[in-house]
C-alpha positions in Angstrom: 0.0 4.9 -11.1 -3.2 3.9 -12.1 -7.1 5.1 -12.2 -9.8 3.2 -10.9 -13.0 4.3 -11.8 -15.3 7.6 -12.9 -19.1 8.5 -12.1 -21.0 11.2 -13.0 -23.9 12.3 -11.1 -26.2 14.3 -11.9 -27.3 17.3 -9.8 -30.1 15.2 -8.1 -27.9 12.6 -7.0 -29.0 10.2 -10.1 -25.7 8.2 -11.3 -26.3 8.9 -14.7 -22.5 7.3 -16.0 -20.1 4.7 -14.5 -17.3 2.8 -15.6 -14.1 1.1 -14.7 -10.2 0.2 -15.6 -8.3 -0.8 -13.1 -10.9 -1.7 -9.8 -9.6 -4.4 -8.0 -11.9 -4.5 -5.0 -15.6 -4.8 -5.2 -17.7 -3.1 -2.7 -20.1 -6.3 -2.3 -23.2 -4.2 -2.7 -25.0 -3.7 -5.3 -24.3 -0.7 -8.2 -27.3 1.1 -7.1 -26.6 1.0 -3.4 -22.8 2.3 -4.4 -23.8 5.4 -6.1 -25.8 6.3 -3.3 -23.4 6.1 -0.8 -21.2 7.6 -2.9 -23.3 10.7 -3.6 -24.1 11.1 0.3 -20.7 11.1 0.9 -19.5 13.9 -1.8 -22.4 15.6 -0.8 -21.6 15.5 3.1 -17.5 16.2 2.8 -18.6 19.2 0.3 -21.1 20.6 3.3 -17.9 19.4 5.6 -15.6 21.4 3.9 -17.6 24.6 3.8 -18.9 24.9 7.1 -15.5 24.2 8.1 -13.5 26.4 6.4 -11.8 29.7 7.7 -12.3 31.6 4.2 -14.7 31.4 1.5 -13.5 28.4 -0.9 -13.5 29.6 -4.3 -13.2 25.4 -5.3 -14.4 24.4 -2.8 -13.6 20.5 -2.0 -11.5 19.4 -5.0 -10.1 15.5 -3.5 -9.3 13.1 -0.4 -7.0 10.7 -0.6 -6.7 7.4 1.8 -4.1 4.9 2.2 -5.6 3.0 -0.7 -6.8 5.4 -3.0 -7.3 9.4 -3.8 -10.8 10.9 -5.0 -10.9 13.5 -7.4 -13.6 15.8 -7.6 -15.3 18.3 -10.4 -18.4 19.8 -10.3 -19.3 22.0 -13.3 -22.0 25.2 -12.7 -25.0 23.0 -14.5 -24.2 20.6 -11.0 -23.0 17.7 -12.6 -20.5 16.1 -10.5 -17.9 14.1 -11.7 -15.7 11.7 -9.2 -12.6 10.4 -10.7 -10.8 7.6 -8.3 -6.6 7.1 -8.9 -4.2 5.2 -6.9 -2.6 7.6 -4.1 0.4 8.7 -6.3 -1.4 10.5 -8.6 -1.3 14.0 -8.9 -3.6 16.6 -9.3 -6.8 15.4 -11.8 -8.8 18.1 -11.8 -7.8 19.4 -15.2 -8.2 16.4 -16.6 -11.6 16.0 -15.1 -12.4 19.5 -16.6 -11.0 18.4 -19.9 -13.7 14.8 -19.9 -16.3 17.4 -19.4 -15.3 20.1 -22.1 -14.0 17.6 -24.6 -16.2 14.5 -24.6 -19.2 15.2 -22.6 -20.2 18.2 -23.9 -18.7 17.2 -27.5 -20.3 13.6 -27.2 -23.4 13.7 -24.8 -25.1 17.5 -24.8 -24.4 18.0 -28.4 -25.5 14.8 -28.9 -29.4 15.0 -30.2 -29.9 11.3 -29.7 -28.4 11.6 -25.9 -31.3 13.0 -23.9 -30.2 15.2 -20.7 -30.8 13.4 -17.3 -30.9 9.9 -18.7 -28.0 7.4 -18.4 -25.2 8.0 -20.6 -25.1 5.4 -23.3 -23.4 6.7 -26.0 -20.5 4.5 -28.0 -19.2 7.2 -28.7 -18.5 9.2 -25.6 -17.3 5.7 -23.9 -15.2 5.3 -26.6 -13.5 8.6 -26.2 -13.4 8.3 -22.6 -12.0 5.0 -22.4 -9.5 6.6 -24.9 -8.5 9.2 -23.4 -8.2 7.9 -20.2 -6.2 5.4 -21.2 -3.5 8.3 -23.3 -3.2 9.7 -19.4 0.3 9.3 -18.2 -1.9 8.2 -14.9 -3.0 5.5 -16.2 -1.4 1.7 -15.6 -2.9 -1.4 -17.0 -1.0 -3.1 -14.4 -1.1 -2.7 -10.7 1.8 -3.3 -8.5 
């Protein structure tokens, strides 16, 4: 298993964080152009999902997965959204998505007094953490078969 990348938008659609371990495929646009297709898409699957739906989702949309690769997805109350991409094997990320936001963005980033809200994320010290403990996830492959 592996995971591929992680953004985290904020709730205006404005990518305000991405990185990457294990992508092997490049979209061939540019980063800019990514993060808004990627935004439009969360944001049309989440409408999707809720029009669609025979009860009221408590979650709401939580992942898809593809023959290539499974989305996670988090979105906190605030309307941060954080997408999480894994090979299709992997389980279940949403507690670990919950655990990057409790743990190292709220540790690293809002109680950070040098981090300003709504800017890009460019804190050492959160990527460092990140990067840590994404790599400490039993998910997590350097190597891809």
């Amino acid at each position: 298993m592996t995971i591929f990348n992680l953004y985290i938008f904020d709730r205006n659609g404005t990518c305000l964080y991405y990185t990457e371990w294990n992508r092997r495929n490049q979209s061939g646009i540019s980063k800019e152009e990514e993060f808004k297709l990627m935004y439009g898409m969360i944001l049309s699957i989440k409408s999707f999902c809720s029009r669609l739906s025979p009860t009221d989702l408590k979650d709401g949309f939580l992942s898809y997965r593809t023959s290539k690769y499974k989305l996670h997805f988090y979105e906190t109350a605030s309307g941060l959204k954080f997408i999480l991409n894994t090979d299709i094997n992997a389980g279940n990320m949403r507690d670990n998505i919950q655990q990057i936001y409790s743990n190292i963005y709220v540790e690293n980033v809002i109680k950070n007094p040098e981090c300003k809200l709504g800017q890009q994320i460019t804190s050492e010290l959160f990527q460092t953490k990140l990067d840590d403990y994404i790599r400490s996830l039993p998910q997590f492959a350097t190597k891809l078969s």
